[in-house]
C-alpha positions as CSV (number, residue, x, y, z in Angstrom):
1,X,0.0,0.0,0.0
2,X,1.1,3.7,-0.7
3,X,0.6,6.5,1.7
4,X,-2.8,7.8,-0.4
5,X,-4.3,4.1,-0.1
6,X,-3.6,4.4,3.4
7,X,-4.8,7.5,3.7
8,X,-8.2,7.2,1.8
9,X,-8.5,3.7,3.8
10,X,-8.4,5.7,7.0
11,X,-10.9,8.5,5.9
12,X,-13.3,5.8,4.4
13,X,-12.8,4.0,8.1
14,X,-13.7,7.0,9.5
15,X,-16.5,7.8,7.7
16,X,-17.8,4.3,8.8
17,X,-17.5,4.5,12.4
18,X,-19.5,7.5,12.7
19,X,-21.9,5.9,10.3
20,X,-22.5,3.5,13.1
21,X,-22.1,5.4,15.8
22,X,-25.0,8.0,14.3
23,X,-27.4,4.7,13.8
24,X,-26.9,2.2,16.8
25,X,-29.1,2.6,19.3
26,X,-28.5,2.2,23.2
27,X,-30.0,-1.6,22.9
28,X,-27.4,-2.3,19.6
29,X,-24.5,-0.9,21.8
30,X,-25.4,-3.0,24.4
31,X,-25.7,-6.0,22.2
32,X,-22.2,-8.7,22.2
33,X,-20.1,-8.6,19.6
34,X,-19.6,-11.4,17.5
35,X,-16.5,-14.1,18.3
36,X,-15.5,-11.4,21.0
37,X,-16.1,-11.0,25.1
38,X,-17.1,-7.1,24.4
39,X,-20.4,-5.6,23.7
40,X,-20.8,-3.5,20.1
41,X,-19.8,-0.5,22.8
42,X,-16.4,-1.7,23.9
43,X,-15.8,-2.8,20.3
44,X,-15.7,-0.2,19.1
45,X,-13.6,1.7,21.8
46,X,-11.2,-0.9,21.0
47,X,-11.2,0.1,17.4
48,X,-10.7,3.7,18.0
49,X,-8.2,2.8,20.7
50,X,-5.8,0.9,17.4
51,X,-5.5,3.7,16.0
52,X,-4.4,5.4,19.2
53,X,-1.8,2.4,19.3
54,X,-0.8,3.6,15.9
55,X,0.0,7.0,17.3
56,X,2.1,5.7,19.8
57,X,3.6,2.8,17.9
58,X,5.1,5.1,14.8
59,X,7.9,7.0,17.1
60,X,9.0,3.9,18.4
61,X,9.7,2.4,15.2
62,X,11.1,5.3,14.0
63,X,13.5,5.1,16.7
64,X,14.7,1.5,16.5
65,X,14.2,1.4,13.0
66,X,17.3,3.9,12.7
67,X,18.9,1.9,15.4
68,X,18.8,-1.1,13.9
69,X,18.5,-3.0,17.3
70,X,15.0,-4.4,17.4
71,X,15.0,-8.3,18.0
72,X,15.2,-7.9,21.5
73,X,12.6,-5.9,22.2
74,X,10.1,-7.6,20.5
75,X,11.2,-11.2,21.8
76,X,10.9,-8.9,25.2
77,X,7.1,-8.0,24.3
78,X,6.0,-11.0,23.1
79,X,7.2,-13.1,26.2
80,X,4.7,-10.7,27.6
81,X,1.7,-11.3,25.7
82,X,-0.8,-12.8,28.5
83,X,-0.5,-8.8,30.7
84,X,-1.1,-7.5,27.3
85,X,-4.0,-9.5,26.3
86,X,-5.3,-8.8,30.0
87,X,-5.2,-5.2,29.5
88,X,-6.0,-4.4,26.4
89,X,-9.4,-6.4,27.1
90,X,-10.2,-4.7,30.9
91,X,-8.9,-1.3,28.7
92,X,-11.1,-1.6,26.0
93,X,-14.2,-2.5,28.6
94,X,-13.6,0.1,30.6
95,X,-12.9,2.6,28.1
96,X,-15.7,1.7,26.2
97,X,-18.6,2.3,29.4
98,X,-16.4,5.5,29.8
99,X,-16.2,6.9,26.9
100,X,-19.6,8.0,24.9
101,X,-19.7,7.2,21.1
102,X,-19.6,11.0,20.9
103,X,-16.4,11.5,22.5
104,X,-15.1,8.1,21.0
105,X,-16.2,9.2,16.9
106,X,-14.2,13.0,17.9
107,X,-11.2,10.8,19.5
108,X,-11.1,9.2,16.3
109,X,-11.5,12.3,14.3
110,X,-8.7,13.7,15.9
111,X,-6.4,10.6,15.6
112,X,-6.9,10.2,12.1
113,X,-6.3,13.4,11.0
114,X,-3.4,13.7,13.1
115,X,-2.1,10.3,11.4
116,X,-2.8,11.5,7.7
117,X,-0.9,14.6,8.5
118,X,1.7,13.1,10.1
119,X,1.9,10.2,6.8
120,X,2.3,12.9,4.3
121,X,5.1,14.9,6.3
122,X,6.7,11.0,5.8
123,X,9.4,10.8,3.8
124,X,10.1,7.5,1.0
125,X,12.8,6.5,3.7
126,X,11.4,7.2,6.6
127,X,8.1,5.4,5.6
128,X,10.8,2.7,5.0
129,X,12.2,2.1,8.1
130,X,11.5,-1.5,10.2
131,X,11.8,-2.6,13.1
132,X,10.5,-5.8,14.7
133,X,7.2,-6.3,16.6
134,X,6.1,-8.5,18.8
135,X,3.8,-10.5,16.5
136,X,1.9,-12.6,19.2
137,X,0.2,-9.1,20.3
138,X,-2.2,-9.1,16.9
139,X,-3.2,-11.1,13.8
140,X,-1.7,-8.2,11.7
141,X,1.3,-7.7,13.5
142,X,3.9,-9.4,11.5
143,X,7.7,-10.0,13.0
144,X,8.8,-7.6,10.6
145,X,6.5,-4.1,10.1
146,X,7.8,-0.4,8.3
147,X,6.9,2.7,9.1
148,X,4.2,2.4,6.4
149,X,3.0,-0.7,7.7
150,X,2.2,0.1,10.8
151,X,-0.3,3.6,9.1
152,X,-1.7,0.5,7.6
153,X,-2.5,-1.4,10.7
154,X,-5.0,0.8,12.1
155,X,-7.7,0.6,9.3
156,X,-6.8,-3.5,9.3
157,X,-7.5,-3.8,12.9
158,X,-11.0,-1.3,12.1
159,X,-11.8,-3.7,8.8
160,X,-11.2,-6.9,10.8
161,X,-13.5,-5.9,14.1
162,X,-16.2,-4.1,12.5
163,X,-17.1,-7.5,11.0
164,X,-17.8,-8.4,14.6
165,X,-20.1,-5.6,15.5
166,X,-23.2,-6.7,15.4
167,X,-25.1,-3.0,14.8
């Protein structure tokens, strides 16, 4: 993918959430996911919270991308996989009885255009750069992710739960 795929992918993900945000009603957000322990509510806190993860993920490969030293760390992260899985969950249900949809579609917002501003300031080699990640953490982690991969990773993680909502 190239930074203006990523980039409509990420406005067209946008556009979705608050599609379904505007139409669910209190009884659909209360309703469980499907093939997840969350209701539609949590879900999709977890969703805008991947591309929050996105945010904080890019300096950090940046950083051991120019480094060059990476192995380590991720072999570090994914021995700790189970407190990761644990908190991400509790996060995403607590963050998701927290948060309104409101104030989750306007996190979003935010995020996203903070990411597509962020992806065209990018240069060719920055977007380049890899380090590796800790690919026991999520289905589209791989061992190996760039710069541009990881922009890509938040509008994967939005395709693959919103087929779980059940709004």
């Amino acid at each position: 993918m190239n930074r203006v795929e990523i980039s409509e992918e990420m406005r067209r993900a946008q556009a979705e959430f608050h599609e379904i945000v505007e139409v669910a009603s209190a009884q659909d957000l209360r309703r469980r996911s499907d093939g997840t322990r969350w209701t539609n509510r949590q879900l999709l806190f977890h969703i805008v919270l991947g591309y929050a993860v996105v945010r904080t993920l890019l300096p950090l490969v940046h950083a051991l991308g120019r480094l060059g030293h990476s192995r380590g760390f991720a072999a570090v992260l994914n021995a700790g996989h189970y407190p990761f899985h644990l908190i991400n969950y509790l996060g995403s249900c607590a963050g998701g009885q927290i948060l309104s949809t409101r104030a989750m579609a306007a996190l979003l917002d935010r995020t996203i255009h903070v990411l597509q501003r962020d992806l065209v300031r990018e240069s060719d080699s920055e977007l380049a750069l890899t380090m590796h990640f800790p690919a026991t953490w999520d289905p589209y982690f791989q061992p190996i992710m760039s710069v541009i991969d990881v922009y890509h990773f938040g509008t994967q993680h939005f395709d693959h739960h919103r087929r779980q909502l059940t709004v």
